[in-house]
N, C-alpha and C positions, 0 to 999 in steps of 0.2 A: 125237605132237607134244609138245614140252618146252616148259611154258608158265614156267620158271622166270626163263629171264633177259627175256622182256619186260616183266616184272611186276615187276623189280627194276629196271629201265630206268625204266620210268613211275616207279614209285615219287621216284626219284632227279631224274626232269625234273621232275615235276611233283608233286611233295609239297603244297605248299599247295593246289594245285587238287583236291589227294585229298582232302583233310582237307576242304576246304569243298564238294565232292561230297558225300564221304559220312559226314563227323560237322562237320556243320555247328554247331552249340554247341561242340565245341570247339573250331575253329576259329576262333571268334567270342573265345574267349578268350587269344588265343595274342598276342604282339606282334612281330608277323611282321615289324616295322620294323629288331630285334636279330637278325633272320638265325634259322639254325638250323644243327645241324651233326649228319651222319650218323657212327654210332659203332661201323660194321660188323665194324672190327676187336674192340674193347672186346667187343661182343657174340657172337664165335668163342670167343674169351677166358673169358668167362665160363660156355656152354657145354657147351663143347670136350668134356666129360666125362659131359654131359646128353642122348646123341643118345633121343630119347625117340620115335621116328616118323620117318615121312620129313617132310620140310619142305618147303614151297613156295616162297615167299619169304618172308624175313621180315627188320626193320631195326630199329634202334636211334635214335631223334632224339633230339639235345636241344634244347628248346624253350624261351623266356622266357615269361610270362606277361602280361598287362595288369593287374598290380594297381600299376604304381609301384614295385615293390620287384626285386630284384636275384635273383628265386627263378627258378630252372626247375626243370622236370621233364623225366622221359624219357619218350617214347611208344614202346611197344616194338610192333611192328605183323607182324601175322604173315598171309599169305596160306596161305589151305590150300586145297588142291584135289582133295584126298581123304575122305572120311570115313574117321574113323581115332579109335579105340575109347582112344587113348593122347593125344587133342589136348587136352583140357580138363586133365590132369594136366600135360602140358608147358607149356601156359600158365601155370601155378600155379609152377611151379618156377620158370622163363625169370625172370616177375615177383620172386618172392624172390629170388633169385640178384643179380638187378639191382641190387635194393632192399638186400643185405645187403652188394655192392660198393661203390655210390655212397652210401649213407645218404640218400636223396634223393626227395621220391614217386616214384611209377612209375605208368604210365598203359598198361596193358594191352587193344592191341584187336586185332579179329579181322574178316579178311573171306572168308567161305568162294564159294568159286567152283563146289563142287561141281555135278553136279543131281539131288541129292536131297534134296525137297522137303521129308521128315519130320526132315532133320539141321540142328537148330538149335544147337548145342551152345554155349551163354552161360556155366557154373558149373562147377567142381569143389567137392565135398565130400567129407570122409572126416573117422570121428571112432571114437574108442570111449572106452565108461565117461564120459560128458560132457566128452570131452577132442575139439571138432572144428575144423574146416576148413572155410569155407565162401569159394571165391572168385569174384565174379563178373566177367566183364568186358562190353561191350560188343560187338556182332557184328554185321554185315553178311551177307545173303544179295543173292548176287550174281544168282541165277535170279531174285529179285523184282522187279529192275528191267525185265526182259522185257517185264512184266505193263503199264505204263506204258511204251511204245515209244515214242507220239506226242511225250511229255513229254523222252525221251531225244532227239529228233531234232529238238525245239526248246531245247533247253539248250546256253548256249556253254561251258560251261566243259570242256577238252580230255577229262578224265577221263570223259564221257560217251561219246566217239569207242572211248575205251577199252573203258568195258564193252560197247558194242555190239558192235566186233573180236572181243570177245573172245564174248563169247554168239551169233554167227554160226558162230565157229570150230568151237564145240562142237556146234550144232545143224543145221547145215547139211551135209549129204555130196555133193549131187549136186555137180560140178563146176562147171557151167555159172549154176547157183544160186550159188552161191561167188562168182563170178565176176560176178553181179550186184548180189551185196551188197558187195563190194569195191569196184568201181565208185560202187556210189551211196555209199557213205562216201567215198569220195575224193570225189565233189561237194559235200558237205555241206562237207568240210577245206577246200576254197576259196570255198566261199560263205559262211563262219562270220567269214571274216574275217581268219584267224590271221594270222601273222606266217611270212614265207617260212622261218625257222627250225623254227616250230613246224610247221609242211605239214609240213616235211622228216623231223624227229623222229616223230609220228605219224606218217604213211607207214610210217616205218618199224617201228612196232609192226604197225599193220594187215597190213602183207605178210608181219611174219614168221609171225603169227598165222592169217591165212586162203590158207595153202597154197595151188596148183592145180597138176594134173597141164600139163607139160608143154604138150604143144599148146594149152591151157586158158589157159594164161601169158602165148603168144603174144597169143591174141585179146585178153587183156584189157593187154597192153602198146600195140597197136595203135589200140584205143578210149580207152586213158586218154592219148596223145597228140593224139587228137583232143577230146578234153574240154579237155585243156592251151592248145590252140589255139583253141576255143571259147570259153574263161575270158580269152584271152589272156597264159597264163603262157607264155610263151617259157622263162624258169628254171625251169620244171618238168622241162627236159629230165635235171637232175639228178635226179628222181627214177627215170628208167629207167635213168641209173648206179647208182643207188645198189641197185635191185633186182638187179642183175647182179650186182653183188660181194656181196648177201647170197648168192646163187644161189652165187658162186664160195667164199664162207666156209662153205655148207652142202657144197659139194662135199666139200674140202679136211679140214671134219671127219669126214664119213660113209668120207674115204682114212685118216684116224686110225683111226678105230673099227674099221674091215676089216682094216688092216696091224696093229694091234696091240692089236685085242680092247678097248680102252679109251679114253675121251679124260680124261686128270686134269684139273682144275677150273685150271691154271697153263697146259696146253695150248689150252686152250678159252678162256683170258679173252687169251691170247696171239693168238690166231688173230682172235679180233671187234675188237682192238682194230687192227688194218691195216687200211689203207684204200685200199691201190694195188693195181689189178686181177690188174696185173701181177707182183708181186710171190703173190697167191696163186694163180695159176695155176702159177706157177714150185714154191711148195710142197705144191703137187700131186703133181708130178713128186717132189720128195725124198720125199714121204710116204710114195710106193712104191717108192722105191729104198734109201733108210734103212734100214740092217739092224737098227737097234734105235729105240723111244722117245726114251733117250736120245741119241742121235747127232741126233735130230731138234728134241729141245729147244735141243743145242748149234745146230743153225740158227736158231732161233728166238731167239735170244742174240742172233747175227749182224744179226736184221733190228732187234732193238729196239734194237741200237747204230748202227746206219746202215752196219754193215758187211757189208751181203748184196746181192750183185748178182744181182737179178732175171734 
């Protein structure tokens, strides 16, 4: 499972509800009244030349502050999902790099999602002859909120929905178990209150997040319509569209990856960003008829101008 784009999805919906989840002081500091603005290009940019590890997700904000004055900062926020012997050096550098573009502080955090318990990794240091390095940042382990479930399934704020999808995903194999923690998170997401936008946005982290084989899919499509009917969401039926066409954008990539050994990061943000069913079933079909990548990019042109008939 690729936990990389729903981690950058949340991130993007829900940035303040992250920050007031899980660094609550800073959040407290921020003056969320001036907006905020993501700086993912600036942050390739800066990079580009620094691949130091594999990365999970990881973003660039800029932030105002609350003191009255006209200062921001950057919070450079890194997901890692790995234990990875090179994170606490990439940290250090990602921060200077920032820090030596913008002239600006820099606010460096981390939330590891791995599970393993003994990998806390908050510091880099390195030094010789009294000449060192000491950087620390802030970190989040995501297995600890586990430990406090009760606390996670009376919390409203969305990012709770989040870490639980996501600490199900990882801990859960049986199928039909899967399938009952999907379920009861979907009844939480409409007893919580949200806003028919936000059901819809969660949902669709949770589904992409807690897989089920096939026949498994069925059942739990069948029961969450009768929950929708029991809630009395009648516009819920948008979310059995909406699982269908992720169903048909996992299809459509796994015909990428088969026909041409690869899917590039331009074919893949091209593919999630359609939303007519019809249209990725149709590139289904070219995915395996396309003699090359390229020929198939050129369709994928076709659809983001409006000139592809489905």
């Amino acid at each position: 499972m690729e936990y990389d784009n729903p981690w950058k999805e949340a991130l993007e919906l829900y940035f303040e509800a992250f920050m007031k989840f899980f660094f609550p002081n800073i959040h407290a500091e921020i003056d969320w009244s001036k907006g905020y603005e993501f700086l993912d290009k600036e942050l390739e940019k800066i990079v580009r030349d620094a691949e130091l590890g594999r990365r999970y997700a990881d973003k660039l904000v800029k932030v105002f502050l609350q003191n009255g004055r006209e200062t921001w900062l950057l919070i450079h926020i890194e997901i890692q999902g790995n234990r990875d012997t090179g994170f606490e050096k990439r940290m250090f550098v990602y921060n200077y790099r920032i820090l030596d573009r913008y002239d600006v502080e820099v606010v460096s955090l981390a939330v590891l999602t791995d599970d393993n318990d003994r990998w806390r990794s908050c510091e880099y240091r390195s030094g010789r002859w009294g000449c060192e390095h000491i950087f620390r940042f802030p970190v989040i382990k995501l297995r600890d909120y586990g430990k406090n479930w009760e606390k996670l399934e009376r919390e409203s704020n969305p990012f709770s929905l989040v870490v639980m999808a996501h600490l199900k995903s990882r801990s859960v194999k049986d199928g039909q178990e899967r399938k009952r923690w999907k379920l009861h998170l979907m009844r939480l997401l409409f007893e919580r209150g949200y806003s028919r936008q936000d059901i819809l946005e969660l949902f669709r982290f949770i589904d992409w997040l807690i897989e089920l084989p096939e026949d498994i899919e069925k059942q739990f499509q069948d029961e969450l319509t009768e929950i929708t009917e029991e809630k009395k969401m009648p516009y819920m039926t948008s979310i059995e569209r909406l699982a269908r066409l992720e169903n048909s954008r996992e299809m459509l990539l796994d015909a990428v990856l088969t026909r041409f050994n690869s899917i590039p990061e331009d074919v893949s943000a091209a593919v999630n960003s359609i939303k007519a069913g019809d249209t990725l079933k149709s590139l289904f079909r070219q995915a395996i008829l396309c003699k090359s990548l390229d020929d198939f990019r050129k369709t994928l042109l076709l659809v983001k101008d409006g000139q592809y008939n489905a």
